[in-house]
Residue, then its C-alpha position, 0 to 999 in steps of 0.5 A: x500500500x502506498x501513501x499520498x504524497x505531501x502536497x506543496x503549499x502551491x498545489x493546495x492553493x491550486x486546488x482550492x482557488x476556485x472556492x475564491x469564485x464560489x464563495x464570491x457566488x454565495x456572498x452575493x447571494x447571503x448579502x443581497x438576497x433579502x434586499x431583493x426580495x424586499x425590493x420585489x414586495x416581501x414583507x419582513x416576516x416571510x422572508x425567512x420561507x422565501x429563502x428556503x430555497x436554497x436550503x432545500x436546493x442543498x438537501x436534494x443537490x448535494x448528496x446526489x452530487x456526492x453519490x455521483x463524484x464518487x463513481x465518475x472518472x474522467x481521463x482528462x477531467x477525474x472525478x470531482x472537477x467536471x462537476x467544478x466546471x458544470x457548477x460554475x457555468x451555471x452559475x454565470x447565467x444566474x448570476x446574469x439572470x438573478x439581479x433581474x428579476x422583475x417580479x417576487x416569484x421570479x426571483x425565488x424561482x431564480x434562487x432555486x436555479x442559483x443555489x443548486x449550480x452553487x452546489x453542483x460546484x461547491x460538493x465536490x471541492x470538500x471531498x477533493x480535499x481529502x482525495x488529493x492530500x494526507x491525512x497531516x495536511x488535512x488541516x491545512x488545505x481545509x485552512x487554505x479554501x477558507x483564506x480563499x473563501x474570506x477573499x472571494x467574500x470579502x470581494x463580493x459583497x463589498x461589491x455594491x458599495x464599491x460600485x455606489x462610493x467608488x464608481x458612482x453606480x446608484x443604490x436606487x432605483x423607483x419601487x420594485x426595480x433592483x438597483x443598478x449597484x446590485x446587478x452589476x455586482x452580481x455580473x462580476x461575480x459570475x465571471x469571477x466565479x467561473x474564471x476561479x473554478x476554470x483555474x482550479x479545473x486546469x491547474x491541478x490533477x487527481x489521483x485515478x481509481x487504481x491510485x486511490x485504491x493503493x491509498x486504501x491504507x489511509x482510510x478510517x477504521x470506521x465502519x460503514x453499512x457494507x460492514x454490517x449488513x453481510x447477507x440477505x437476511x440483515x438487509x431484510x431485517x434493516x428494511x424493517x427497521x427502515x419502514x418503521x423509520x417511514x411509519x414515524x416519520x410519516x406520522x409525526x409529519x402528519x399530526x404535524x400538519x393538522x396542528x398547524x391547520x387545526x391552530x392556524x399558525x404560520x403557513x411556514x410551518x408546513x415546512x417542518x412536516x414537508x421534512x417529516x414527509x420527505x423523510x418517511x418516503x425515502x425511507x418507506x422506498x429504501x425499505x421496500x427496495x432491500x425488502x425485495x433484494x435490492x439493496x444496491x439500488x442508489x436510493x437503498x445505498x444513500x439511506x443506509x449510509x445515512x442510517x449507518x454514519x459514524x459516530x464522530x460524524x453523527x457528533x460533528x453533525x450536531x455541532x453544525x446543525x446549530x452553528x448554521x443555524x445561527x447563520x442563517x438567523x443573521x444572513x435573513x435578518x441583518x439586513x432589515x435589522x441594521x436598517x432600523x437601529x442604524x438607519x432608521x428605517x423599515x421603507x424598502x424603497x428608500x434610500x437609507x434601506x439601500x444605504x442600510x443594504x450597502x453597509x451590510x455588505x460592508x459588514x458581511x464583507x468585514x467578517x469575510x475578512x478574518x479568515x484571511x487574517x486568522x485561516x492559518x493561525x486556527x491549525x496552529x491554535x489546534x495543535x495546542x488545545x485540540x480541533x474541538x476545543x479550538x472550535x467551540x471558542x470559536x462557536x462562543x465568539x461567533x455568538x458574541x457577534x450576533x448579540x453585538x448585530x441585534x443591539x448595536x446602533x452606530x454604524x463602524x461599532x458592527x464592524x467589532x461585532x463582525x470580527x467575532x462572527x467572523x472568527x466563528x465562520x472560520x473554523x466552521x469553514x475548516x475545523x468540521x471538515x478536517x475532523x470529518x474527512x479523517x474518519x471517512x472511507x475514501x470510496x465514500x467520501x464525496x457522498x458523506x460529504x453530501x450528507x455532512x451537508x444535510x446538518x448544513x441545509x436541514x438548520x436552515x430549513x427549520x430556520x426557514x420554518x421556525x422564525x417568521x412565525x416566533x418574530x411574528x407570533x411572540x416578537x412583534x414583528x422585530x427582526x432582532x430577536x431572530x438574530x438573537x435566537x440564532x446567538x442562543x443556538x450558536x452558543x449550544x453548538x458550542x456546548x456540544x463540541x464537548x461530546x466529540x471524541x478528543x482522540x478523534x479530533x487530535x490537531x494534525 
């Protein structure tokens, strides 16, 4: 058996650059999302079900782009990077078409397009990372995407306020049209986004399947379902247990959605039984398929892996649960919050609401910023006191900056409230990674990270779900407490690193 060779600091950056262009996609859209929407008629309380979206884009997208990369094998392109280049040239066009929507379902249908070619991209760049390297440099080249992610950020959602202070592009523009700033800010950013991804596709290389099978020596000791279930008759006994998931679930999604009909709340709510309802089918198919002695079938392989992951990642997978789910808390709301304790104002069409939506690209641009500042110093602190540890100071900062978006109101003083979420999006951006990848078998690497995925999108669609109706329901209407219930779960995913295995997650 061999082992991977160490990589140059020059390959690493090779191979992760085009997270520089994805990364400009994604700021684009967190920055500038809800500032479309509200341009385009939303009302504060329903953005948070408008942005499901991309949420449920990720869930759907990103574990069948895992599954995929992981059996495809190209002689020229490999396994990964013909989803890099597919991902990026879909984003160009909606990128280009996005910042011109004219009406409100427009441009939630165009978030859906937007988000799964941001996907089909960005998937499989995680799993590359652990195709390409050894296990010592894990930290290192999960460090090295996230200093690229805080440039690619940093750039895009400055984007606008560059173009308005700057260039004299304008910020307005008469009621229900999206400014100029804006869609010219989102032009840039598909051309970076494919420029980055394309340097990546032709700058670097991949190992072919006989490599990667003379790697095997590196895998993890962790079990997967092929280990467990041996035979026809534990196949038959798990798809029993899988049915019985599917009766659960399909029960709770029901009683689920007769209380939310029953007591009138929230239509939003209906989304939390979708995701009971998803799950029992999946589950329900899965069961009847290795009931039948199908149990290779691609639907029956997904869940089981699902069923069956290890336990550092069902750990890790706690921990990023709520971490994004604080996240997304501010991504949704910042801008309407930051409009009225700043500037003053609720108006969408006026002008301080558009100066509000610049500075919040200044501010989101700001806690870009620290990865650059501290992505390389984060493996350095793990060294000493563990990867966990390390994140769960992180995680505790990163709450201390969503307390400082919902209190804070003079303009530069959010800056300081940034650096804490920035330093808390940091680690989140490699910490997870790197504990993860060293517990996972190579063969299922890009299809784990789809699943690690799940405890990504799934916080954002209860997100999605739960916080129009608490802000409407107990807040009054007033965005900052959605901000200040994302501190509160940013705070226990910190709590919960305690429970990952410190053998597990030693620094390299």
């Amino acid at each position: 058996m061999a082992r991977k060779p160490r990589l140059s600091f020059l390959d690493i950056w090779n191979m992760s650059f085009g997270f520089l262009g994805i990364q400009m996609g994604f700021a684009l859209q967190l920055a500038n999302t809800s500032r479309i929407f509200k341009t385009l008629g939303s009302n504060v309380e329903d953005l948070a079900v408008y942005w499901i979206a991309g949420p449920v884009t990720g869930l759907i997208v990103q574990p069948i782009i895992g599954y995929m990369s992981d059996r495809t094998w190209h002689p020229r392109f490999g396994r990964r990077r013909p989803y890099f280049m597919v991902g990026a040239i879909l984003a160009l066009f909606a990128l280009f078409i996005m910042p011109n929507s004219s009406v409100l379902w427009f441009a939630i249908g165009m978030l859906w397009i937007m988000d799964a070619s941001f996907n089909i991209a960005m998937e499989p760049f995680r799993a590359y990372v652990g195709d390409r390297l050894p296990k010592e440099q894990l930290t290192q080249g999960f460090a090295t995407q996230s200093f690229l992610i805080g440039i690619g950020a940093v750039i895009a959602s400055s984007l606008p306020w560059i173009l308005t202070n700057i260039f004299g592009v304008s910020n307005t523009a008469p009621e229900g049209i999206i400014p100029t700033s804006v869609k010219w800010s989102f032009y840039i950013g598909g051309v970076g986004f494919l420029l980055a991804v394309m340097y990546t596709v032709f700058k670097s290389k991949e190992y072919s399947p006989e490599e990667m099978k003379s790697f095997e020596d590196e895998s993890s000791d962790s079990e997967s379902f092929e280990d467990i279930l041996k035979d026809d008759a534990a196949y038959a006994s798990n798809a029993r247990r899988q049915l019985m998931f599917a009766i659960l679930s399909g029960f709770v999604a029901f009683i689920l959605a007769y209380l939310i009909y029953s007591n009138g709340w929230k239509r939003d709510l209906y989304i939390l039984s979708g995701i009971f309802g998803l799950f029992a089918t999946c589950f329900a198919i899965s069961g009847h398929f290795q009931r039948n002695g199908k149990s290779e079938s691609p639907i029956a392989t997904i869940m089981n892996d699902l069923q069956f992951m290890p336990d550092t990642m069902k750990r890790i997978s706690a921990v990023q649960f709520f971490s994004w789910f604080g996240l997304f808390a501010m991504w949704i709301y910042t801008t309407d919050v930051v409009a009225a304790n700043v500037f003053g104002t609720a108006d969408s069409s006026s002008k301080a609401f558009n100066d509000a939506g610049d500075w919040v690209g200044i501010c989101f641009a700001m806690y870009n910023a620290v990865p650059i500042a501290v992505a390389f110093l984060l493996p350095l602190v793990a060294k000493k006191i563990t990867r966990k540890v390390t994140h769960m100071i992180a995680l505790f900062a990163g709450a201390a900056g969503l307390i400082g978006i919902s209190l804070i109101t003079e303009k530069y003083s959010l800056l300081f409230a940034m650096v804490g979420i920035g330093i808390a999006w940091t680690s989140i951006l490699s910490m997870p990674y790197a504990i993860l990848t060293n517990t996972l078998k190579p063969g299922k690497l890009g299809y784990y990270m789809g699943v690690f995925n799940f405890f990504i999108v799934l916080p954002q669609i209860v997100a999605a779900s739960v916080l129009g109706f608490f802000i409407s329901t107990f807040f009054d209407k007033d965005p900052k407490y959605a901000v200040i219930i994302g501190a509160v779960s940013m705070v226990i995913a910190g709590l919960l690193c305690f429970f990952i295995n410190d053998k597990e997650v030693a620094g390299d």
